[in-house]
C-alpha positions, 0 to 999 in steps of 0.5 A: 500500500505504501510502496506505490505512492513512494515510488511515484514520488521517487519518480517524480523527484528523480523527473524534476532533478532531471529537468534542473539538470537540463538547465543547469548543465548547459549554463555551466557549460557556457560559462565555462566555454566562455571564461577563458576567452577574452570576452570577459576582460573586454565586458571588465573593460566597460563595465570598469568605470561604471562598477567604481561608484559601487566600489568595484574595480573592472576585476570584479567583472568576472565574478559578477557575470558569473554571480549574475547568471549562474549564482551566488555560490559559482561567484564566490568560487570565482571571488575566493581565488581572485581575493587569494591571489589579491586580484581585488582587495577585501572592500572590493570583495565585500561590495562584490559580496553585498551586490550579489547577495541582492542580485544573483542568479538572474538567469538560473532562477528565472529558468529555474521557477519557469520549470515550476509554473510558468505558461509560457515565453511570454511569461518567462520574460515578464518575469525575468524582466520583473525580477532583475530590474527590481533585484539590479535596483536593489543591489546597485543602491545596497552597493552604492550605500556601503561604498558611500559610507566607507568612503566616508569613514576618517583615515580609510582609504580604498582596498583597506581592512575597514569592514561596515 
């Protein structure tokens, strides 16, 4: 009497994992397809003098994209490493931390939560549209607040130790 409806969920869990999968799998392939060449450091390039009243610098470009499409945790795989090798100093990893905890996985979750309920296209890119707008938004002023404050703090100069 049991084992059926257990089956069935089984099945069903196993189906959805499956359908993640297919999402996930070809995003993380692109990404990493499209590290290496060198249209990040050109994005970097562009982006640089737009990420510095944020407090970023164009090295923070890379994580960022990943960050944005793909999540928070493939992001902080890539900030941990640039912040070892001291690629960015620690206020950069901080604002690069605070934009992405507002604003991550635009891409990921937005075709994540289609698979559970949206009804078509059409909806999906409403949604998507929605969803980074307000979360970019977000981001961008928690972002701008924190480089404002710590610009303001005495005797604090950019790439310090000072925290909050």
């Amino acid at each position: 009497m049991i084992a059926a409806p257990a089956f069935a969920s089984a099945f069903s869990g196993a189906l959805f994992c499956l359908k993640i999968a297919a999402v996930l799998v070809p995003a993380l392939v692109l990404y990493e397809i499209l590290a290496p060449l060198p249209l990040f450091a050109r994005w970097g390039a562009w982006l640089g003098p737009r990420l510095a009243p944020l407090g970023m610098s164009s090295p923070c470009a890379l994580p960022l994209a990943a960050g944005l499409f793909l999540g928070i945790a493939y992001g902080a795989g890539i900030i941990i490493p640039m912040g070892e090798r001291r690629d960015i100093g620690t206020d950069e990893i901080q604002s690069v931390g605070l934009f992405l905890v507002n604003c991550h996985a635009v891409l990921e979750d937005t075709l994540l939560f289609s698979l559970v309920g949206s009804r078509g296209p059409v909806q999906v890119l409403e949604r998507m549209a929605v969803l980074a707008g307000v979360r970019l938004a977000l981001a961008i002023g928690v972002a701008r607040a924190r480089f404002l404050r710590v610009r303001r703090r005495p005797g604090t100069r950019p790439g310090s130790r000072g925290l909050w």
